[in-house]
Every structure is written in structure tokens, then in C-alpha cells.
C-alpha positions in Angstrom: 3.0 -14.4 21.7 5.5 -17.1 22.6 9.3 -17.1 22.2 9.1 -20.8 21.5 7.4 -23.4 18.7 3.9 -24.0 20.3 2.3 -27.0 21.1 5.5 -28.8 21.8 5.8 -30.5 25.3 9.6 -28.8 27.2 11.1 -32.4 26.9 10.4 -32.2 23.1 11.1 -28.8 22.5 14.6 -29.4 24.4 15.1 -32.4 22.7 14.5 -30.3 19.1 16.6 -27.5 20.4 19.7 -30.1 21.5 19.9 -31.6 18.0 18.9 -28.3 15.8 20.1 -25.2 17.4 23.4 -24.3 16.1 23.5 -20.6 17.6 26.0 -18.6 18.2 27.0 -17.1 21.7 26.5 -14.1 20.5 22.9 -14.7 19.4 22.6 -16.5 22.9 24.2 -13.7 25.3 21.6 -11.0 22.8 18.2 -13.9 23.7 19.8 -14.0 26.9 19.7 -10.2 28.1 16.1 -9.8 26.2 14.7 -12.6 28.6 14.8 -9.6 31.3 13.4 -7.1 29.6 9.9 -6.5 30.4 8.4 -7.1 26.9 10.8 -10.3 26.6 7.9 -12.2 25.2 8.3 -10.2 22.0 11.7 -12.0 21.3 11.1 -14.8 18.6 12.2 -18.0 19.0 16.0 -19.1 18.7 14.6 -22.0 16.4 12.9 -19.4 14.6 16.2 -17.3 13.9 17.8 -20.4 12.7 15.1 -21.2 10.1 14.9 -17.7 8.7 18.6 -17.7 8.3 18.6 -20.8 6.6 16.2 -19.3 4.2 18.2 -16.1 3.3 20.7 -18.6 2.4 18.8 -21.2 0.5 17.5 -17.8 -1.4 20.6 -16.3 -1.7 19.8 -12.8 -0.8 21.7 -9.6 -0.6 19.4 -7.3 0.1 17.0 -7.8 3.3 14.2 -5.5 5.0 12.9 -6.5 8.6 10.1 -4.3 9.9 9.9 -4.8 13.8 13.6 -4.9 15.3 12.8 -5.3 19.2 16.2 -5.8 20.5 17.8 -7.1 17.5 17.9 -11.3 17.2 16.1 -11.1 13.8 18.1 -9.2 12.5 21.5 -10.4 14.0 20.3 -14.0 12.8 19.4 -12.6 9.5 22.1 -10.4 8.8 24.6 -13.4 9.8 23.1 -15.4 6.9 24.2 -12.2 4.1 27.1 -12.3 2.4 30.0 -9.8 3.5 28.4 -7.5 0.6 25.0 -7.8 1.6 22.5 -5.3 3.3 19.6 -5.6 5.9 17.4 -2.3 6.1 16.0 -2.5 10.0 13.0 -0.3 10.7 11.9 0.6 14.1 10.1 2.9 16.2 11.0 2.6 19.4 14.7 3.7 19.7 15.3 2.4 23.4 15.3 -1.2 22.7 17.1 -0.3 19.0 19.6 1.1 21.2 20.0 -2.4 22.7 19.9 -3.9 19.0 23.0 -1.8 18.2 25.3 -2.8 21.2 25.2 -6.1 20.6 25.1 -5.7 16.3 28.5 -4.2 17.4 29.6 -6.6 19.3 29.1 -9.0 16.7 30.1 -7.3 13.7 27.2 -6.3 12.0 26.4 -3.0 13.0 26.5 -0.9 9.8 29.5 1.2 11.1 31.4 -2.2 11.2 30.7 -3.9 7.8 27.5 -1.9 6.3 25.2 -5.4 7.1 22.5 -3.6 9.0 21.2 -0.2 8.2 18.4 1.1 10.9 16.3 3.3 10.4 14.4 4.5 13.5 10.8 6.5 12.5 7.3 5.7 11.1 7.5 1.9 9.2 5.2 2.9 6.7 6.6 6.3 5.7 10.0 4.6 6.2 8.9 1.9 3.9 7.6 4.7 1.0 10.7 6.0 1.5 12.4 2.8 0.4 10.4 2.8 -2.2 11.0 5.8 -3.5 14.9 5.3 -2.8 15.5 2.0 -4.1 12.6 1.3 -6.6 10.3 -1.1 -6.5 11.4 -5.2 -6.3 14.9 -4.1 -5.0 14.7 -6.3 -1.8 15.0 -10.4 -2.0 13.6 -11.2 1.4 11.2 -8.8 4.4 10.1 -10.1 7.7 7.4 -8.6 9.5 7.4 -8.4 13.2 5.9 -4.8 14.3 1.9 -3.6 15.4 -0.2 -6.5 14.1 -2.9 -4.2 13.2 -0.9 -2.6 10.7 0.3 -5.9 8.7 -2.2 -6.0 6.1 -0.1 -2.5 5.4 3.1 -3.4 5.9 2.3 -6.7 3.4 1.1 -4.7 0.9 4.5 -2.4 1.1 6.4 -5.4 0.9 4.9 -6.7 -2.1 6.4 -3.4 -3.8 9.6 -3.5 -2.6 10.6 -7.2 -2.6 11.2 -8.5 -6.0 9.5 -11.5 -7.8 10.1 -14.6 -6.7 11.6 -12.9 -3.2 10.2 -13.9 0.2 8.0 -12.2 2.8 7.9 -14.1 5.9 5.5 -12.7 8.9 5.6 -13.2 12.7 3.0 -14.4 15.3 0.0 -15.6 12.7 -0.9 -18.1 15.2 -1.5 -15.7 17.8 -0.6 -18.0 21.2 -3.7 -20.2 19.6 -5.8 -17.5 20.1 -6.6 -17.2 16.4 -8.5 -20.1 16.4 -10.1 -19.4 19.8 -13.5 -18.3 19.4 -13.7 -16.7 22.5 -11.1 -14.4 22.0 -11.8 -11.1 20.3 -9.6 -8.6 21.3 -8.6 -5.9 18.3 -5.2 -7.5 17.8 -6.6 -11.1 17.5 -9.3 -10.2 15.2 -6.8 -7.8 13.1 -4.4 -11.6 12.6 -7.4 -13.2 11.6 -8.4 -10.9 8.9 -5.1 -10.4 7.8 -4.8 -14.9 7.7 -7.8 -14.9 5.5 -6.6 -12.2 3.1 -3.3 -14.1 2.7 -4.9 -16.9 2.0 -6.5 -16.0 -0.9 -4.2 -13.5 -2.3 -2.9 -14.9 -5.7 0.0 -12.6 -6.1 2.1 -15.1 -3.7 2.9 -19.0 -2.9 1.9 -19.2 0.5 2.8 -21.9 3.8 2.0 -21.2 6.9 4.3 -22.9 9.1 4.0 -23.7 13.0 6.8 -22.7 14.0 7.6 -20.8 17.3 4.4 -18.6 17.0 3.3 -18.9 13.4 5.5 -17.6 10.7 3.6 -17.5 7.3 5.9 -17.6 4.4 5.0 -15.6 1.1 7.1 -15.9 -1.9 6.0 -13.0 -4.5 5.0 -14.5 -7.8 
């Protein structure tokens, strides 16, 4: 994976960065910490952020679920683009690096013992996500991203297509794989579980679907 848009040459991708990126210090001193953490290529893309953020506006949603929090610039990004009433349900396994997530959701006001913006939930994603389910009902969510065990998306999508209401968004991470998707030579369990999970999207008619090359693939799936 790749925590910037492939295929770019560093001149472009610096020239796209000086005249796009508006992102906060926060969001930068939160990329910049993860940078030295030894999965650091799990962070998404700062352009990527940006983009998703402008969608949660554009879509006006209130009520968010992210699946995959890493050290929290997703959902920072994300929960930055809610209004002061909205919520972001954050699911994670791995409470070290959530731990991370929370010191700097503090520091920027969007912790949910600040203003209620960011509730994490630390467990299994897919019990988690039945539990959702069960909480809130079915199509109470306007918007999920999906950024945890790529094996498991074909699960995760078909959880989120419960929970997020019609006409809501589900946008998921690292479709493109590096380019290794389309590398016949590669077939390593992870590549091979993106490809399927590509070609079942693909032709899934419950959803309008654009894959889009940005940072490492982030296929966009509005729920008809």
C-alpha cells in the first residue's frame, strides 16, 4: 500500500499537494508522528483525507462508520467534515495504535469525551458491526469507509450495505493494491482476496460504483 496517489511523478504529486492540500496542523503533526511508526505505510494519503472530507460534506452526513482506524487521520479528516451534532462510529482492533488515535482526537477536539464526534469502539469489526446493527437499525449511517484486513472486505461491504442508508456512500481503501492487482505475477492471499472482491463490486447492482485512483485506490459505492 502507498500513503500517496500512485503513478504520479514527486514533482507532480508536490505540485498537486502545493495547490490542493488545505490540511490542518493538526492533521499534519497526527501524518507526521505515524510516518515513524513501523506500519506507517498503512496511513492513507493526506490528499486522500481531503477528498473523503469533501464528500461527507457534499453528502451532508451526520452519522459516519469507519472500519480500520490505524492511528486516527481518517477519522480526524472525517469527523472534521461533521457538523458539531454529528457522529463517527470508529472500529478497531488493535487498541495500541487507537490509543495514538485518541491523543491526538483530543488534541483536536474530536474525541468523543470532548464533543461526542468520534465514538470507538475497540473489538471484533464484524461482531461490532452486528452490533450496530442491532443498535441502530438498519440504513442509520450516511457514509462507511473501509480500511481494515483486506480479506475480510467482501464482509465488511456486505455489513455496510445494511447499515448505511439508501443513497449513502461506502467508500473502500487500497483497491489498487500498489499495482499489484493487475500484476499477474502476484498472488499472494491478500492480492488475490482485492481482486475478487474488485470483480464482485463491479457487478453488484445494489450500488453506483467509481473506482477512483486516488492515493491507493478508493472505490466509491453509493447504496441504491
Amino acid at each position: 500500500m502507498t500513503r500517496r496517489t500512485l503513478g504520479l511523478p514527486g514533482a507532480l504529486y508536490q505540485y498537486l499537494l502545493d495547490v490542493s492540500l488545505r490540511e490542518p496542523e493538526s492533521l499534519r503533526l497526527l501524518r507526521e508522528e505515524t510516518r515513524h511508526h513501523l506500519d506507517a505505510r498503512m496511513q492513507i494519503a493526506p490528499e486522500q483525507g481531503q477528498f473523503m472530507a469533501l464528500l461527507v460534506r457534499l453528502l451532508g452526513v451526520r452519522k459516519a462508520l469507519e472500519i480500520g482506524v490505524f492511528t486516527g487521520y481518517s477519522a480526524a479528516a472525517v469527523a472534521l467534515a461533521l457538523p458539531p451534532d454529528g457522529t463517527l462510529v470508529a472500529v478497531d482492533s488493535d487498541a495500541a495504535t487507537a490509543e495514538i488515535a485518541r491523543r491526538h482526537w483530543r488534541a483536536i477536539g474530536v474525541d468523543r469525551g470532548h464533543d461526542l464526534r468520534i465514538d470507538l469502539r475497540i473489538g471484533d469489526a464484524p461482531g461490532i458491526l452486528d452490533g450496530l446493527l442491532a443498535e441502530s437499525g438498519p440504513g442509520s449511517f450516511d457514509f462507511a469507509f473501509i480500511d481494515a484486513d483486506k480479506v475480510n472486505y467482501p464482509v465488511y461491504f456486505e455489513q455496510c450495505l445494511r447499515l448505511v442508508r439508501t443513497g449513502g456512500l461506502i467508500c473502500v481503501d487500497n483497491v489498487l493494491w500498489s499495482g499489484r492487482v493487475a500484476d499477474a505475477a502476484k498472488h499472494d492471499a491478500t492480492t488475490e482476496a482485492l481482486r475478487r472482491f474488485n470483480r464482485q463490486v463491479h457487478t453488484d447492482s445494489r450500488v453506483d460504483l467509481s473506482l477512483v485512483p486516488i492515493a491507493d485506490g478508493l472505490t466509491l459505492a453509493r447504496k441504491r
